[in-house]
C-alpha positions as CSV (number, residue, x, y, z in Angstrom):
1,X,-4.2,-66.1,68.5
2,X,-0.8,-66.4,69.1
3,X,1.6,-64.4,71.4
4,X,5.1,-63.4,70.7
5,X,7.9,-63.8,73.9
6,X,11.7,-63.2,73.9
7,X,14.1,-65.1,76.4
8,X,15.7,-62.6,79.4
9,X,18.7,-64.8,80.9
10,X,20.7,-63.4,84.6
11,X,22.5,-66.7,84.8
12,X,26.1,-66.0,84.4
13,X,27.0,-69.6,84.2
14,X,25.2,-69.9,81.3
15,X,26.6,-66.9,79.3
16,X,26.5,-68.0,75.4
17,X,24.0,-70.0,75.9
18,X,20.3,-69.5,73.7
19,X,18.5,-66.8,75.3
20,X,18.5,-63.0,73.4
21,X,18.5,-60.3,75.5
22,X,21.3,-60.9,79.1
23,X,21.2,-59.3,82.9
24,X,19.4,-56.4,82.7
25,X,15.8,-57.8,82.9
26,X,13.9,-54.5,83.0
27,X,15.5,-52.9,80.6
28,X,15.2,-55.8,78.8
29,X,11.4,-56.1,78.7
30,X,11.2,-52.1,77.5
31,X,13.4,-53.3,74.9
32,X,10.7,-56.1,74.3
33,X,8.1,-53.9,74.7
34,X,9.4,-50.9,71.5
35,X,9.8,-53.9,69.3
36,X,6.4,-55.1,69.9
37,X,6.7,-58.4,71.8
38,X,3.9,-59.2,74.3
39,X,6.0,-61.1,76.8
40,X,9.2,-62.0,78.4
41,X,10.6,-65.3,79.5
42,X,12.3,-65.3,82.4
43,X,16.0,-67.6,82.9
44,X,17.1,-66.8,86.6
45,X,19.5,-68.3,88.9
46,X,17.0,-68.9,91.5
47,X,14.0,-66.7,92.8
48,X,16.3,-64.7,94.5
49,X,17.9,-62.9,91.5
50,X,14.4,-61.5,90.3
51,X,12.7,-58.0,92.1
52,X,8.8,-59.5,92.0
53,X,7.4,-55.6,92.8
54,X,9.6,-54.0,90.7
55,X,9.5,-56.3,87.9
56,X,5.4,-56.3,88.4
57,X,6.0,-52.3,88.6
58,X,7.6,-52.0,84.8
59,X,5.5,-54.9,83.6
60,X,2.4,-53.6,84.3
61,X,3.6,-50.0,82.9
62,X,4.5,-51.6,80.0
63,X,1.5,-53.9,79.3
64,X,3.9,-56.9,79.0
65,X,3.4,-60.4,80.3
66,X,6.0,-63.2,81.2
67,X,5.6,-65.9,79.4
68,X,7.4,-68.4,81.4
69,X,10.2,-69.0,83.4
70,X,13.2,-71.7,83.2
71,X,14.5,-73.9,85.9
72,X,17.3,-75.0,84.1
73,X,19.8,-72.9,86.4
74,X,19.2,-75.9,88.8
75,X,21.5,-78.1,86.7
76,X,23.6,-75.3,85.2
77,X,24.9,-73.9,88.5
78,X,23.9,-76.6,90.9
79,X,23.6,-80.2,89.1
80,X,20.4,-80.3,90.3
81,X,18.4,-83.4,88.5
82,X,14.9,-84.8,89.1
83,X,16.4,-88.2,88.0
84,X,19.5,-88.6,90.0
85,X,20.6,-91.7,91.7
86,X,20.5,-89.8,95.2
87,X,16.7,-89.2,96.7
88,X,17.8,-86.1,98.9
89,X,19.2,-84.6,95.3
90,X,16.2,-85.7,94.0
91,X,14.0,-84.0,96.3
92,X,16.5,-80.8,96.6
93,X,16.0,-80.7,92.8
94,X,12.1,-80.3,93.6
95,X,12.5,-77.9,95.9
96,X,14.9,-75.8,93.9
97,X,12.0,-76.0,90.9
98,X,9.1,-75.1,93.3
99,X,10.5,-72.0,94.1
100,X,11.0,-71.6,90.2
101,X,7.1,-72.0,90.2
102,X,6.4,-70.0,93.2
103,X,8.3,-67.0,91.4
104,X,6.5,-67.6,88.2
105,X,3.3,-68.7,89.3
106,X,2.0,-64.9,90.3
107,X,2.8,-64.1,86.8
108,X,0.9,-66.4,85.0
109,X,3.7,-68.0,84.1
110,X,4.1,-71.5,84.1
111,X,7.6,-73.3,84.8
112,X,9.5,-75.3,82.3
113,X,11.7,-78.3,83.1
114,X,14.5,-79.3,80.4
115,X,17.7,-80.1,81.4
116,X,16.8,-80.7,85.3
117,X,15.2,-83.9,83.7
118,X,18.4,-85.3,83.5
119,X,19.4,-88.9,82.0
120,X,19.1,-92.4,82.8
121,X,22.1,-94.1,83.2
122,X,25.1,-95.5,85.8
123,X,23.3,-96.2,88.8
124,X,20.0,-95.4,87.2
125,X,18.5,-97.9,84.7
126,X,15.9,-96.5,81.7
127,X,12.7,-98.2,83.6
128,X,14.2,-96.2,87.5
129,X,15.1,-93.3,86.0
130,X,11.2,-93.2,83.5
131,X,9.4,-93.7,87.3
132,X,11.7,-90.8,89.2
133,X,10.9,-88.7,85.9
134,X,7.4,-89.1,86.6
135,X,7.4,-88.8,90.3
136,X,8.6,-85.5,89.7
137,X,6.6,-84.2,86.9
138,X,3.4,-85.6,89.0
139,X,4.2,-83.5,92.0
140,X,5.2,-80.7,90.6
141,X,2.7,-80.6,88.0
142,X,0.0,-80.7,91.2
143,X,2.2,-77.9,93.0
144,X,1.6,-75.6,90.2
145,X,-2.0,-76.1,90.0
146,X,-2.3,-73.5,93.0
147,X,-1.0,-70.8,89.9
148,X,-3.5,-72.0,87.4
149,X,-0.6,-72.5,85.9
150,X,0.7,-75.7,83.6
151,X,4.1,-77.7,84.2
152,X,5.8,-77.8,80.7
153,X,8.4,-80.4,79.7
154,X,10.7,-80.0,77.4
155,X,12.0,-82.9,74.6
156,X,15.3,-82.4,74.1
157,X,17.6,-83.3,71.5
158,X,19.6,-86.8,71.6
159,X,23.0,-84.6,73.0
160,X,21.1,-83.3,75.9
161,X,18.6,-86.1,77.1
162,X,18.5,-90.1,76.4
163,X,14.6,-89.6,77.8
164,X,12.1,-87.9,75.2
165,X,13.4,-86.6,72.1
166,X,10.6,-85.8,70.0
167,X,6.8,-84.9,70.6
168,X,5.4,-88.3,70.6
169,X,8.0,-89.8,73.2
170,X,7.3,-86.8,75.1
171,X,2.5,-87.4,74.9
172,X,3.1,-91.1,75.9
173,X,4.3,-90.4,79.5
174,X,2.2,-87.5,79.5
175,X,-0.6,-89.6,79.3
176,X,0.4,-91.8,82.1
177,X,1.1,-89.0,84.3
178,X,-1.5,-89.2,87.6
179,X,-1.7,-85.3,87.1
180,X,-3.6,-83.5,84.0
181,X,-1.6,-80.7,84.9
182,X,1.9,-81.2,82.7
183,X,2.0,-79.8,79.2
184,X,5.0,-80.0,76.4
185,X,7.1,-77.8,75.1
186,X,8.0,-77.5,71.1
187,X,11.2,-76.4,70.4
188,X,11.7,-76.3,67.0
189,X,15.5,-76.2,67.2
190,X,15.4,-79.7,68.9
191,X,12.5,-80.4,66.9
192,X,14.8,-80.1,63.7
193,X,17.2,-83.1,65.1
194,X,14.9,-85.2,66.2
195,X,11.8,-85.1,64.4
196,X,10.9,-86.5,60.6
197,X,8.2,-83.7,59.9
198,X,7.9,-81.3,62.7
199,X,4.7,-79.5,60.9
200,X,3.3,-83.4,61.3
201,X,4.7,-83.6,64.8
202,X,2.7,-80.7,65.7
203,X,0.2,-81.9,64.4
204,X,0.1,-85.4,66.3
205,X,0.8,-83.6,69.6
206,X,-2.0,-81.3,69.4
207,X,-3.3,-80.0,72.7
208,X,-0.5,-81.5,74.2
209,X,1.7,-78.4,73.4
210,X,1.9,-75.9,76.0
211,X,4.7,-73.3,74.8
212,X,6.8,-72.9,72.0
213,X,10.3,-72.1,71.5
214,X,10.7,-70.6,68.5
215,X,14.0,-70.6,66.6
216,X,16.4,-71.4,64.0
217,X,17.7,-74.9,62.7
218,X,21.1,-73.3,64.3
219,X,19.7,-71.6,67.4
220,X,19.6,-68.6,65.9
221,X,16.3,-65.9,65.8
222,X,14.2,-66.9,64.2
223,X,14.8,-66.4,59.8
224,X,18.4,-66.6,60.3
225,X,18.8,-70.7,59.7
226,X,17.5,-73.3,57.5
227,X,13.6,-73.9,58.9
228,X,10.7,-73.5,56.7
229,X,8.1,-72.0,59.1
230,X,5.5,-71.7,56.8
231,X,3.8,-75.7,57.4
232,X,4.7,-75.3,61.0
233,X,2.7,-72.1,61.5
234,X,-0.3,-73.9,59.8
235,X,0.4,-76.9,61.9
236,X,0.3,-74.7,64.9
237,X,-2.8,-73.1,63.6
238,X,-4.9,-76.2,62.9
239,X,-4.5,-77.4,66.2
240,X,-5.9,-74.1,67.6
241,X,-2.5,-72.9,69.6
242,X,-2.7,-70.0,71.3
243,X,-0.1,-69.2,73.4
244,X,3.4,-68.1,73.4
245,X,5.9,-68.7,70.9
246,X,9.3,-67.6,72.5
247,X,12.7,-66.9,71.0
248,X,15.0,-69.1,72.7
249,X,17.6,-68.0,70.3
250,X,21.5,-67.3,70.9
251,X,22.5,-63.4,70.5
252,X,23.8,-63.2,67.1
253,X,25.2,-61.2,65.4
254,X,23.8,-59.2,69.0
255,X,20.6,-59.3,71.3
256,X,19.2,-56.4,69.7
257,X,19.4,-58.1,65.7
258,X,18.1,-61.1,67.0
259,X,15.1,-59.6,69.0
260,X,14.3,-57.8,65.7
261,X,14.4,-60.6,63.3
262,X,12.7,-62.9,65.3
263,X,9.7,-60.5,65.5
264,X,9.6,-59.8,61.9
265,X,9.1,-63.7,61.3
266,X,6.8,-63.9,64.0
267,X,4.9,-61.1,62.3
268,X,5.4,-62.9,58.9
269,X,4.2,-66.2,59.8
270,X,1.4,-65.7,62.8
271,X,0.8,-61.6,62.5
């Protein structure tokens, strides 16, 4: 059975950007917690910016989980990129997403790594940039292990990444990776751009699929765009998912509408 997650941002920088609820993390998951979702997922600046015992504290009072964490900060605020030219960046970029895992990890919640993938191109060629993509995924895919924890990475749209844009681009290097330990993430907004059939998508990727964002064809909650959710839920179902499907949705018309109607579809479609 599924589990329903909404996105907790405390990264100025990216104010406006997809995520519901904004700052005030614990008194974000209660708000979580009255509507009836089962986790939180966590967008920080750095490890730094989150109280582990007092976040533990209201979690466990709550009965709430966290159902990942985001390491996209690292290119937001710091241009961070696990594909840059540069192997000190490179390896700062690492370091910078290992303490995104080491933050997570005690949590159960596994780290995901979108736009810190960066792009190929200047002084990196497709084929250089491919091999420092998977050099990272491989090592910190192994560094997350310790957590019993996954590495999830993310296909992005063709705006935001020239590497995987749809689920099948993003299984072939999975399946060349020297670690088992790297999972990927659906988002069905991007999912929407890039992909013919994202029910059939789904489908195709199977166990490959480690989290879910789930959203609008306009990054809204959930029910407020264009998707019909109704093949992707069964597509989800056949394939025997069972973990989190998280609003990764923008705040409109606020955070507490789009908290609400993204539950009431998740209710619709996988209660």
């Amino acid at each position: 059975m599924t589990k329903s997650a909404v996105t907790v941002s405390l990264v100025e920088q990216a104010r406006g950007g997809p995520f519901v609820y904004w700052d005030d993390l614990l008194g974000s998951a209660r708000k979580a917690k009255e509507l009836g979702f089962d986790a939180i997922e966590i967008f920080a600046p750095g490890p730094e910016a989150v109280d582990v015992e007092a976040l533990r504290t209201e979690l466990d009072s709550l009965g709430l989980g966290v159902a990942a964490v985001g390491t996209g900060a690292g290119w937001v605020i710091h241009r961070k990129s696990l594909t840059s030219s540069d192997a000190s960046a490179r390896a700062d970029a690492k370091t910078f997403i290992k303490s995104i895992i080491d933050m997570g990890g005690p949590f159960g919640a596994p780290a995901i790594i979108g736009s810190m993938q960066g792009q190929w191109g200047g002084d990196v060629d497709q084929e250089t940039g491919t091999n420092y993509l998977a050099e990272g995924l491989n090592e910190l895919g192994d560094y997350a292990k310790q957590y019993n924890v996954p590495l999830i990475y993310e296909p992005l749209n063709r705006y935001e990444t020239n590497f995987c844009k749809t689920m099948a681009e993003g299984v072939e290097p999975l399946n060349k990776l020297s670690t088992d330990n790297v999972t990927l993430l659906a988002d069905l907004f991007h999912m929407n751009i890039e992909e013919v059939d994202s029910a059939t998508a789904i489908r195709e990727a199977g166990s490959a699929i480690g989290h879910v964002h789930f959203v609008d064809s306009n990054r809204q909650a959930a029910g407020r765009g264009h998707i019909d959710f109704e093949p992707i839920a069964a597509a989800l179902k056949e394939t025997g998912y069972s973990k989190y499907l998280s609003a990764e949705a923008l705040a409109v018309p606020d955070s507490d509408v789009a908290a609400a109607t993204t539950i009431e579809s998740y209710r619709k479609y996988f209660g």
